[in-house]
C-alpha positions as CSV (number, residue, x, y, z in Angstrom):
1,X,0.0,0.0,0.0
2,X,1.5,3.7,-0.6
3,X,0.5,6.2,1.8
4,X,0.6,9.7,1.3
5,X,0.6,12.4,4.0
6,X,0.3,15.7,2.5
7,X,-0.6,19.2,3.4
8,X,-4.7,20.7,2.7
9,X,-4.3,23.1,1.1
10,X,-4.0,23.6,-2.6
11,X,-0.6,22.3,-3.1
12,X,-0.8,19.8,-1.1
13,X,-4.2,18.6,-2.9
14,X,-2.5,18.9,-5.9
15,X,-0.4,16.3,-4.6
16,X,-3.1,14.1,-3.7
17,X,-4.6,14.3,-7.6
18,X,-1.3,13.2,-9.0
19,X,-0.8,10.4,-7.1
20,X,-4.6,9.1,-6.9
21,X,-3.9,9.9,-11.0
22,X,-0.4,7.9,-10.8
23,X,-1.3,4.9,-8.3
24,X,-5.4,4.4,-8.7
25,X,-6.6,2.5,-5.8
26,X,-3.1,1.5,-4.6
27,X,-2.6,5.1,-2.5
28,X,-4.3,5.9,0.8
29,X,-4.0,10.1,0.9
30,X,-4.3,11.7,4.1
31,X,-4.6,15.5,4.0
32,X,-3.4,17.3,7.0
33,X,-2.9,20.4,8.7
34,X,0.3,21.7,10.2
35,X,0.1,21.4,13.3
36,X,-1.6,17.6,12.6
37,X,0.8,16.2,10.7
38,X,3.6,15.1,12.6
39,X,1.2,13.3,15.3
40,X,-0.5,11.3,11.8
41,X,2.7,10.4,10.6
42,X,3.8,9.3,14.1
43,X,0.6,6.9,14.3
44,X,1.0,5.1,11.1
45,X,4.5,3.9,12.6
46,X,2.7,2.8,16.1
47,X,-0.7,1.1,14.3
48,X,1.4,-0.4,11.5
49,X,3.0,-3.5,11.8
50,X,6.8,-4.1,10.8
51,X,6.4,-6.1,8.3
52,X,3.4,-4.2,6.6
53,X,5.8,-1.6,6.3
54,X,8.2,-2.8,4.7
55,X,5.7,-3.7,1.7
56,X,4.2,0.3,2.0
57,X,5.6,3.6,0.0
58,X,5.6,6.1,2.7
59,X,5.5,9.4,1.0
60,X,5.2,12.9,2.8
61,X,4.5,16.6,0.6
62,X,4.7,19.7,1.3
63,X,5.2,19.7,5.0
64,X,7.7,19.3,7.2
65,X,8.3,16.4,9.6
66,X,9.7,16.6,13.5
67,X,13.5,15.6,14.6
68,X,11.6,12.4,16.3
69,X,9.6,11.5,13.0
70,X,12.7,12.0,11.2
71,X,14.6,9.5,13.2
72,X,11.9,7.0,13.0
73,X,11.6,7.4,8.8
74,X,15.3,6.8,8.6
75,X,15.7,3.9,11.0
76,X,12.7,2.6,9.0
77,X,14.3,3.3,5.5
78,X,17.1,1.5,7.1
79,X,15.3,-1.7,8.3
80,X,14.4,-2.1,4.4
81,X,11.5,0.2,4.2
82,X,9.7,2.9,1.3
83,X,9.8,6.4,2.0
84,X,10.1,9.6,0.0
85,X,9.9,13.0,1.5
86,X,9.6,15.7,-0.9
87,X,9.0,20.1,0.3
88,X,9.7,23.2,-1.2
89,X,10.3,24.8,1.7
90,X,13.5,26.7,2.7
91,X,12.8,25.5,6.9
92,X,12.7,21.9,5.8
93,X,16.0,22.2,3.8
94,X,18.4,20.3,6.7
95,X,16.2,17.6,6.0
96,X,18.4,17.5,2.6
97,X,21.3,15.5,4.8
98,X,19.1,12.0,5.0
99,X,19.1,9.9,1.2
100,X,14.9,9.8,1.5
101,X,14.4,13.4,1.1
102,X,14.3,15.8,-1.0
103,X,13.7,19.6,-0.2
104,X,14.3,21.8,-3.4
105,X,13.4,25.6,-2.8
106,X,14.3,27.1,-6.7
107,X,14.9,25.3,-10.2
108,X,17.9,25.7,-11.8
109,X,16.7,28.8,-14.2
110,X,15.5,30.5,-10.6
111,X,11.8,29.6,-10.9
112,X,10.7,28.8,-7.5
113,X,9.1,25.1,-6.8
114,X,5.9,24.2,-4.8
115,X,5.0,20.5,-3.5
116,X,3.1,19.6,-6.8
117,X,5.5,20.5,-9.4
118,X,8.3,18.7,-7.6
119,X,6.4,15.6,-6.8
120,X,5.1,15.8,-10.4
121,X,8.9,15.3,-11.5
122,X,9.5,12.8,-9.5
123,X,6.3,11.0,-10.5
124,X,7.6,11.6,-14.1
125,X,11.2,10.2,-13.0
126,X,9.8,7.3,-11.4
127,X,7.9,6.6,-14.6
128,X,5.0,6.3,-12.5
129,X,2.9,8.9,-14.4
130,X,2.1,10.1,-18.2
131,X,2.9,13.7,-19.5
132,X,-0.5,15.5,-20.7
133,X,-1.0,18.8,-21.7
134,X,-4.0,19.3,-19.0
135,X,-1.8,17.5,-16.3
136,X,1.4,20.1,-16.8
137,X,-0.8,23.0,-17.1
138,X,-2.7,22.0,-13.8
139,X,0.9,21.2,-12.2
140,X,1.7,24.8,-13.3
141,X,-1.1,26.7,-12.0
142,X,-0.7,25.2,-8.7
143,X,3.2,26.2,-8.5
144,X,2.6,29.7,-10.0
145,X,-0.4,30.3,-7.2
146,X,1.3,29.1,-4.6
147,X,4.6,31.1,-5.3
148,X,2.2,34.0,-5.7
149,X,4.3,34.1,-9.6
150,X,0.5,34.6,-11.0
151,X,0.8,37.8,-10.2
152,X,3.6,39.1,-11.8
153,X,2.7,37.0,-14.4
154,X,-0.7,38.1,-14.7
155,X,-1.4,34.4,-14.4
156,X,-5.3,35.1,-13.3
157,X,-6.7,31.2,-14.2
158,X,-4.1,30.0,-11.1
159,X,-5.5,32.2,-8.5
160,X,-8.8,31.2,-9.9
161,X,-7.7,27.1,-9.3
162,X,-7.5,28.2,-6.0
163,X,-10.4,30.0,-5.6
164,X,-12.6,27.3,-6.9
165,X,-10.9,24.7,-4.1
166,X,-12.1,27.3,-1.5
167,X,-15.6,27.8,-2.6
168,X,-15.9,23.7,-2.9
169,X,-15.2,20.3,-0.3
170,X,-12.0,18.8,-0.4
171,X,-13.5,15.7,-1.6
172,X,-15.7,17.3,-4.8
173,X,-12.9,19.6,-5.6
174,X,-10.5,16.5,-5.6
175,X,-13.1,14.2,-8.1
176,X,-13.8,16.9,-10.5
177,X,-9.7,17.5,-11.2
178,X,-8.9,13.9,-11.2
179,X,-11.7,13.3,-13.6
180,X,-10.9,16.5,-15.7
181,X,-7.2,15.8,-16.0
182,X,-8.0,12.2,-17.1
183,X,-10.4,13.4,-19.7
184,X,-9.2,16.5,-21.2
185,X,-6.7,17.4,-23.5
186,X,-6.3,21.2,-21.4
187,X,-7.1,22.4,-18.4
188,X,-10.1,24.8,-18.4
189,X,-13.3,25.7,-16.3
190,X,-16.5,25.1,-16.9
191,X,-18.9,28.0,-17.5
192,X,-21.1,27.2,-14.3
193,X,-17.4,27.4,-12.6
194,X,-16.9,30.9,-14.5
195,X,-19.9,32.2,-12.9
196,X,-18.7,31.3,-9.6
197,X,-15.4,32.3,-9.5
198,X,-16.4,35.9,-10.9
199,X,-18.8,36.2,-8.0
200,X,-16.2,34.4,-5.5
201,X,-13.6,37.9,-6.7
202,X,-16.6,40.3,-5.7
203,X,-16.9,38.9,-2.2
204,X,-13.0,38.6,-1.9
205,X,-12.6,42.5,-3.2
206,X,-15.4,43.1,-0.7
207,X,-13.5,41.4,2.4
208,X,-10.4,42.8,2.2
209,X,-11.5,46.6,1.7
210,X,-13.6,45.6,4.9
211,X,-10.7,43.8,6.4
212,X,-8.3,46.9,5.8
213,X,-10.1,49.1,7.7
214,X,-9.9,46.8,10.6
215,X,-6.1,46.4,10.3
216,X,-3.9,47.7,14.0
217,X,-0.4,48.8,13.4
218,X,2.0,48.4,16.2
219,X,5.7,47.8,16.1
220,X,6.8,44.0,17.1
221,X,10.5,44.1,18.0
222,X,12.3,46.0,14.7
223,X,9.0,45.3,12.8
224,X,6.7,47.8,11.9
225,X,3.5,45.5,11.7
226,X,-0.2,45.1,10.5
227,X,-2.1,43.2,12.2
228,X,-5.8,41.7,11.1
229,X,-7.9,39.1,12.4
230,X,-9.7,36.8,9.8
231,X,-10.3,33.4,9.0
232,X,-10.3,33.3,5.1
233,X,-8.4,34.8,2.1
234,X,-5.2,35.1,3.8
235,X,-3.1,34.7,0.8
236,X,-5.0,37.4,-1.0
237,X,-5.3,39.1,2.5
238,X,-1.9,39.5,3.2
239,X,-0.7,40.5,-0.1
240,X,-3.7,43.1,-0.5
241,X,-3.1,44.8,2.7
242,X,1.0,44.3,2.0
243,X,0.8,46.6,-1.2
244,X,-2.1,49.0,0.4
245,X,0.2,49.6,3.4
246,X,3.5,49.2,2.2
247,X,5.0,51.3,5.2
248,X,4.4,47.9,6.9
249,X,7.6,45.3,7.3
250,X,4.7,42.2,7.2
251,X,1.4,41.4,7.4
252,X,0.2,39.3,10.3
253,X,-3.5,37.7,9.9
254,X,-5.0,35.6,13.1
255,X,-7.5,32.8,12.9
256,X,-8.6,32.7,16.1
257,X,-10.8,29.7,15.9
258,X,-8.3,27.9,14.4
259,X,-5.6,29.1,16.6
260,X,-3.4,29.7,13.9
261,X,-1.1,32.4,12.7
262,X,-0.2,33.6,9.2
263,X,2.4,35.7,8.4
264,X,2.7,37.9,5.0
265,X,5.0,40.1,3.6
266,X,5.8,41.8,-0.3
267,X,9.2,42.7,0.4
268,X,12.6,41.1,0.0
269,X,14.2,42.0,3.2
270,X,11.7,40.9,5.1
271,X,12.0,37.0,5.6
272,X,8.8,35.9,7.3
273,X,9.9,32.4,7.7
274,X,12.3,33.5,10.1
275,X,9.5,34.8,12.0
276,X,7.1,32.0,12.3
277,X,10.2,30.1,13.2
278,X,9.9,31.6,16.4
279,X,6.9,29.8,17.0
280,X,7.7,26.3,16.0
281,X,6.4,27.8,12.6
282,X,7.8,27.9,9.1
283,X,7.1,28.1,5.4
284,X,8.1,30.9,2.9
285,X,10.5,33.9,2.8
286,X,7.2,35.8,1.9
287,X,4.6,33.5,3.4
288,X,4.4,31.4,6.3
289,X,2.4,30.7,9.3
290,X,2.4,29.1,12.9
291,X,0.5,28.0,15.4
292,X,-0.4,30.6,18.0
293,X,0.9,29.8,21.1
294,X,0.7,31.5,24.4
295,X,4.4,34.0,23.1
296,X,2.5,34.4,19.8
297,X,-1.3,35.3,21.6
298,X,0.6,38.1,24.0
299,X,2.6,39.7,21.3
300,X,-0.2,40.0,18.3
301,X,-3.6,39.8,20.7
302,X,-2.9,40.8,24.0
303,X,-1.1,43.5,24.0
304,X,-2.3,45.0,20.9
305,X,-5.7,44.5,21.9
306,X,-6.4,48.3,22.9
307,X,-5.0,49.6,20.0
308,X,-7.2,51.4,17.3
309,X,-7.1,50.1,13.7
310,X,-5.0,53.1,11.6
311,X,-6.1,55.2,9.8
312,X,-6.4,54.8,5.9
313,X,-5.4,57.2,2.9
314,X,-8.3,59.7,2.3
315,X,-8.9,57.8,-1.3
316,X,-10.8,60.5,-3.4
317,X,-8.1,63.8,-2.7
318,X,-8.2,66.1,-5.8
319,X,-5.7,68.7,-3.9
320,X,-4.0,66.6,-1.0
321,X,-2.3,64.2,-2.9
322,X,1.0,62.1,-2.5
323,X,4.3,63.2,-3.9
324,X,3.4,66.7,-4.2
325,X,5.9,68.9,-4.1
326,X,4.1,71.8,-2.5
327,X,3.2,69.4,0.4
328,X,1.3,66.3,1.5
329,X,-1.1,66.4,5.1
330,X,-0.6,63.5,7.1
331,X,-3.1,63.7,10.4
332,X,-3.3,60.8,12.9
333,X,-6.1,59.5,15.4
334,X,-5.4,62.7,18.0
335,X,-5.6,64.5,15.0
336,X,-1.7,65.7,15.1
337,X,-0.4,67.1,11.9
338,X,2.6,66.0,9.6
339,X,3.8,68.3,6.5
340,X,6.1,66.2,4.1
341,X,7.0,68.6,1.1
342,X,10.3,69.4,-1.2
343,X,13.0,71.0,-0.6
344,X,16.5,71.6,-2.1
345,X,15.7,68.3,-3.9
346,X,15.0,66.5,-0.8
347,X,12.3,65.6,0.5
348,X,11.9,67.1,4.5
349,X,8.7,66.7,7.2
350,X,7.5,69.2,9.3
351,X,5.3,68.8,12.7
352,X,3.9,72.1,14.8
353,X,5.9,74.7,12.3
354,X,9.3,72.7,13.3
355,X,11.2,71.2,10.8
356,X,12.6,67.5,11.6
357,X,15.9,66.9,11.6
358,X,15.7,64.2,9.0
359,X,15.6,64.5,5.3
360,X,14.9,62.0,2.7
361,X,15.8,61.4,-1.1
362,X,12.1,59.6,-2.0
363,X,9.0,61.1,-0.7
364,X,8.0,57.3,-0.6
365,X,10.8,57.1,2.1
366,X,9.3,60.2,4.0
367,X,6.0,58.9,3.7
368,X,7.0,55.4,5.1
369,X,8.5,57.3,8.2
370,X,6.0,59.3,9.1
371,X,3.4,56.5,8.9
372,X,5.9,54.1,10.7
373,X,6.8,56.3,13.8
374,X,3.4,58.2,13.9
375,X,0.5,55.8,12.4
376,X,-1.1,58.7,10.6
377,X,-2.5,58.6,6.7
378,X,-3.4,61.3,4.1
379,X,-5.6,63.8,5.5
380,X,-8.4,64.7,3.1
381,X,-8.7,67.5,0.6
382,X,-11.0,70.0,3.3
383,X,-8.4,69.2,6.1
384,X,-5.2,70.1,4.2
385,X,-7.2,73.0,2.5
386,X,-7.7,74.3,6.4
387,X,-4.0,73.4,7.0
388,X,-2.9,75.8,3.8
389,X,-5.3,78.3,4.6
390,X,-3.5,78.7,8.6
391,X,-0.3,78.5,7.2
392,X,-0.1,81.2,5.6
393,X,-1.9,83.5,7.8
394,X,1.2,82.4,10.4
């Protein structure tokens, strides 16, 4: 019997397609959370007997197992047993040093992997499964979603892959692929899917413009941080509420039924793997997640509990607009003022008729400061009209 312990979520399902697709009847699939897995992967050693095991295929995607489960998979490998672990992700890379796993974070030509793509190779190597057209581009969609590459690629049809495995159960969403992919000769939704997924990108549009006016900023350690709770859309979430508030270093969205933490970022110094890792967590430079333990509830619940949700960007300004430079208004919650404007081709802030002592090359840079240190946002146009009006009767 193969047995194959992946993650739940789209990657990790796209797993479970290719190897129901590769092995038929032959594979058990067990889809699994995070913070599940490592107890699932501990029972199949304790419930299985020896020498069943030595006639399975123990195969693991997409997430990462414990030291203690990755002492008992290589005493087992070494006893004469099947296993094949196989991640994309850069915390799971010391797992490289045993011969069963492989953990591969970037192709050779820089593309980054995800859990389908690379088990789909090694399906391919293995000789286990056939090339198709619909098969490759479905393999592709998934990596190019889940490295967020859609974007920049304009890739729309893989967000919507992922859009149509939220809006349906695990188990229809799994049926219609592996009957699709073993059908068709490309990949495409139907036009009852169409329907759904345009209306599915109304209520996502809808839930993060409602989800950004809920959004607390507080500094975490060196971090300049928003923080949101809600329990769907995180990927979209984060990176929505990344490029709206770019001021921010990452994005941190709570589940709190789930008790579970995702972290999001859009820029390249910012490692967010790094920080899950200080919660037993882990995942991607740019997204990862943990779950929230008691350090993780203090810092993002607890004590940013009494804080107000910032302020947003007046959005309709005709006068009091960014990069202006006569002057942008920036007014926080106690209505204090900030006054970022040109001068002697740099870019200068001024607060009560003082000057700073700071100046800046970018207004973008100026901008990020003030909203950083003071949590304030684009006054609107009547405000900085006020503002002009008392500045120059001073």
């Amino acid at each position: 019997m193969i047995h194959l312990y992946t993650h739940n979520d789209l990657d990790g399902l796209g797993c479970g397609i290719l190897a129901k697709i590769a092995f038929g009847e032959e594979v058990e699939v067990h889809y699994n959370s995070v913070a599940r897995l490592n107890s699932q992967v501990e029972r199949y050693f304790e419930i299985t007997k020896k020498n069943q095991q030595k006639e399975d295929l123990l195969l693991i995607t997409d997430l990462t197992v414990n030291e203690a489960n990755s002492k008992r998979i290589d005493q087992f490998v070494k006893e004469g047993g099947k296993a094949k672990f196989i991640d994309h992700h850069k915390t799971a890379l010391h797992l490289n040093e045993f011969v069963w796993a492989t953990v591969v974070v970037n192709y050779d030509d820089g593309r980054l992997t995800s859990a389908t793509s690379l088990f789909y190779d090694y399906l391919m190597t293995t000789q286990n499964i056939s090339p198709s057209p619909a098969v490759e581009e479905f393999v592709e969609l998934i990596r190019q979603y889940d490295t967020w590459e859609w974007e920049k690629n304009n890739l729309l049809k893989a967000k919507q892959l992922n859009d149509l495995f939220s809006l349906l159960a695990l188990d229809d969403f799994e049926g219609k692929m592996i009957e699709r992919l073993k059908s068709d000769e490309s990949f495409s939704f139907n036009e009852f899917e169409q329907q759904l997924l345009k209306m599915e990108e109304e209520k996502i549009n809808r839930y993060i413009r409602k989800k950004n006016r809920e959004l607390v900023q507080a500094f975490i350690g060196e971090h300049c941080v928003g923080i949101v709770h809600a329990e769907m859309y995180h990927s979209e979430l984060g990176n929505e509420l990344g490029k709206a508030n770019s001021h921010l270093d990452y994005i941190v969205i709570l589940n709190m039924g789930g008790k579970k933490v995702s972290f999001r970022t859009i820029h390249d110094h910012i490692d967010v793997s790094a920080v899950a890792g200080k919660f037993g967590g882990g995942g991607h430079a740019k997204a990862s997640g943990c779950s929230m333990n008691e350090t993780a509830y203090k810092l993002y619940v607890h004590e940013v509990f009494p804080l107000d949700p910032s302020r947003m960007d007046a959005p309709k300004n005709l006068q009091n607009i960014k990069n202006n430079p006569d002057g942008s208004l920036y007014e926080n919650q106690s209505r204090e003022k900030w006054f970022i404007k040109q001068h002697n081709s740099q870019w200068i802030v001024e607060n009560k008729n003082k000057t700073l002592p700071l100046t800046f090359n970018e207004f973008i840079d100026a901008e990020h400061f003030v909203k950083r240190q003071y949590t304030a946002a684009l006054a609107r146009d009547d405000q900085y009209a006020e503002f002009i009006k008392n500045l120059k009767r001073n």
